[in-house]
C-alpha positions, 0 to 999 in steps of 0.5 A: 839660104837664098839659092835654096829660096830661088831654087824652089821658085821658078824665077827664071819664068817669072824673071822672064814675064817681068821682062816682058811686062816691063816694057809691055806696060811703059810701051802701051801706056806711053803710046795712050798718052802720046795719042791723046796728046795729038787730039784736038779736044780731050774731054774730062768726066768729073763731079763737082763735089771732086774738087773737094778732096784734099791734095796730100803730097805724102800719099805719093809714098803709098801710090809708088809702092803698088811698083814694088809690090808689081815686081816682087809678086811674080818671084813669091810662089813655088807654082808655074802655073800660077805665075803664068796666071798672075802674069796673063792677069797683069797682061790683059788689064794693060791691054783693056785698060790702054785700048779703052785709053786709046779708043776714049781718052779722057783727061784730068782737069784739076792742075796740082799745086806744088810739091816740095820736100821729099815727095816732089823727087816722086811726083817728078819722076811720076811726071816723067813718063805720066800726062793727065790722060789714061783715066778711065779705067784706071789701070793703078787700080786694076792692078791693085785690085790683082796684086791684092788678090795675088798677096791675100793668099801668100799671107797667112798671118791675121796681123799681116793680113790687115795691114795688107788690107790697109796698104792696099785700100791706101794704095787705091785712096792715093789716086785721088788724094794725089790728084792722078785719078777722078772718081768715075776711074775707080769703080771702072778700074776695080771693074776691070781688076775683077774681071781679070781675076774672074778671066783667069783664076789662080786655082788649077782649073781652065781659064776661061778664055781657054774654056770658051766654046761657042754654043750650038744650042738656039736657046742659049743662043736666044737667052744670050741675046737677051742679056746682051739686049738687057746690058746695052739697056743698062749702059745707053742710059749710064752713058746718056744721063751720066751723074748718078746714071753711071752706076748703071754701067755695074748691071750693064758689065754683069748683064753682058758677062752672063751673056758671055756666060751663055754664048761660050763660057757655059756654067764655068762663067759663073765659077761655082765650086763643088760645095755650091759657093761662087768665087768673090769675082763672079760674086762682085762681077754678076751681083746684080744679075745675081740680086735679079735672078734671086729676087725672080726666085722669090717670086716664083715661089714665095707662095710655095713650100721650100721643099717637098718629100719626093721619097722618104729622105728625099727632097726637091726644092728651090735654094734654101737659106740657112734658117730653111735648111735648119728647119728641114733637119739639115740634110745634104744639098745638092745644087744644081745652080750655076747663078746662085749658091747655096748656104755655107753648110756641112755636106752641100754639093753642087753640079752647076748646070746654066738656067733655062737651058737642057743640060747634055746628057752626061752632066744629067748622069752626074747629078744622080750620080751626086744624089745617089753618093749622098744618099749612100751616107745616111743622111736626108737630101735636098735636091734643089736649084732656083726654083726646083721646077727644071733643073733639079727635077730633072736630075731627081727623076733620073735618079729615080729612074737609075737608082729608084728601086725597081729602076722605074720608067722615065715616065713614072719617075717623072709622074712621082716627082711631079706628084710631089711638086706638081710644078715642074716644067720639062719640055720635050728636050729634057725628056730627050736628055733624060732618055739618052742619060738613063739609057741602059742604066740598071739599079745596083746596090 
């Protein structure tokens, strides 16, 4: 029975990561404490309020267990691919986390009081290869937050799943309740888990650090440097002020991952599924850019319809919530937002295209050809993107113009929908795209 389990697990791959990550982990991170040994000042970043959390020797048990939870992870699935991504996860939380320990070293300040019985043989040994330096981000809690991730979808069973939850946030609690970690190293050390996770996403799409491609396009270029801008804003005033301030630094990272977004990454950075739903990294990752973009759409258009008829079963719109698309008689979405999802609902699809930016010609096609298998069903479509002036325009009027009945010219397929919402806005390059992505198209049944 074992030979068959190892048989049709590639252990031999993930044997070979673990040997590489072992050695990885003690190396790096014993070089960050050893260089922070040798500074003349290491400074502390901690709250008052700190030195009221209790020292409990026995949480020691559930902060060790994060080392077999470590090990075991990578010999529990059946998929290459997916151990080379859980394994480049682990890697480059190590790499991040021992770069910043090196380039910002920062020590604990609270000395732990003795430990006796069963958990001093654990606080000893942890004491063995551990100093009071690597704090920030932590790395135990960036590692929980992967291997969290990584167990969610190995165990199915709901009563299994809760006590994993349990383990996981007391995995993450013992870091302060042992004296290991101040506060400020949680939420950056969660920071850095869920990048990771966001870096290099399990399911069978590219990751993104293989996805990057840096853009030609002046205008992403432009808007690039604006939430790079945006991002160094946010953090000059976390790190200057400190104390409640350095929540700041949450929109700083979103900022500057949108900025990512559009220098290289493109629409893949916000990880939006066909049916319109982000992934919960890019979801915790960019929530407050995401907060931001969607009270900007609240504002554009809370003096307008939600939606208007283009056509007779044809919508064009901003993104619904629930109760608007109930209230529309449930027709099928189409998004054409990367930064914003669509309500769960039956039907709904999404080809995410980047705000503010022209979309090439090919990603157009898709979307009227989208609206067009929608279409084909029998039912109504909501055509719709932030706030349904560019975007989601642009792709109703190439529709129309492939697919609209006498297969119209742009700029009457234009002048219908702009009839319809007369505030779309479509500047010169989109027309320049509409016109390479209907070029030669003809209207087929």
């Amino acid at each position: 029975m074992i030979a068959a389990w190892f048989a049709q697990r590639p252990w031999k791959r993930a044997a070979a990561w673990l040997a590489l990550l072992g050695p990885l982990f003690y190396a790096t991170y014993g070089f960050a404490n050893w260089w922070a040994t040798t500074r003349a000042q290491v400074p502390s970043a901690a709250f008052e309020w700190e030195r009221q959390i209790p020292f409990w020797p026995w949480t020691i048990f559930p902060y060790w267990t994060i080392n077999v939870f470590y090990a075991l992870s990578l010999f529990l699935v059946r998929s290459k691919h997916m151990v080379d991504r859980h394994a480049l996860r682990l890697v480059t939380a190590t790499a991040i986390a021992v770069t910043c320990f090196v380039l910002w070293p920062l020590h604990f300040s609270f000395g732990q009081p003795p430990v006796d019985g069963a958990p001093a043989f654990l606080f000893n040994a942890l004491r063995g290869f551990d100093q009071p330096y690597n704090q920030a981000p932590s790395l135990h809690i960036a590692l929980a937050v992967i291997l969290w991730d990584w167990y969610r979808r190995l165990v199915t069973a709901r009563w299994a799943r809760a006590v994993m939850h349990v383990w996981a946030f007391a995995i993450c609690a013992s870091v302060l309740t042992t004296w290991q970690h101040h506060f400020i190293d949680i939420p950056t050390g969660a920071l850095l888990g869920i990048v990771c996770v966001w870096l290099w996403p399990l399911e069978r799409v590219v990751a993104l650090p293989r996805a990057w491609k840096l853009a030609r396009d002046p205008q992403r270029w432009k808007l690039a440097g604006f939430y790079a801008v945006g991002a160094a804003l946010c953090l000059a005033p976390a790190l200057a002020v400190g104390g409640i301030a350095l929540w700041l630094a949450w929109p700083a990272a979103s900022l500057a991952a949108v900025a990512l977004n559009y220098f290289g990454f493109g629409a893949r950075g916000f990880q939006m599924d066909a049916r319109g739903r982000m992934a919960w990294p890019a979801r915790w990752l960019l929530g407050p850019y995401r907060v931001g973009a969607s009270l900007n759409a609240w504002l554009w258009t809370r003096k307008l319809p939600a939606s208007v008829e283009v056509l007779p079963g044809l919508r064009l719109g901003r993104i619904p919530n629930a109760a608007e698309w109930q209230a529309a008689g449930r027709p099928r979405l189409l998004s054409l937002s990367a930064e914003l999802q669509l309500p769960p609902v039956a039907g709904a699809r999404c080809v995410p295209m980047l705000d503010l930016v022209v979309p090439p010609p090919a990603r157009l096609r898709r979307a009227a050809a989208v609206i067009e298998a929608q279409r084909r069903s029998g039912d109504a479509v909501w055509v719709c993107c932030a706030l349904g002036f560019s975007r989601s325009a642009a792709s109703l009027i190439g529709w129309v113009a492939t697919h609209g009945g006498d297969t119209p010219a742009l700029a009457d397929a234009e002048k219908l929908v702009r009839q319809a919402r007369p505030q779309i806005v479509l500047r010169p390059a989109w027309h320049a795209a509409l016109e390479q992505a209907t070029r030669g198209a003809r209207h087929h049944e």
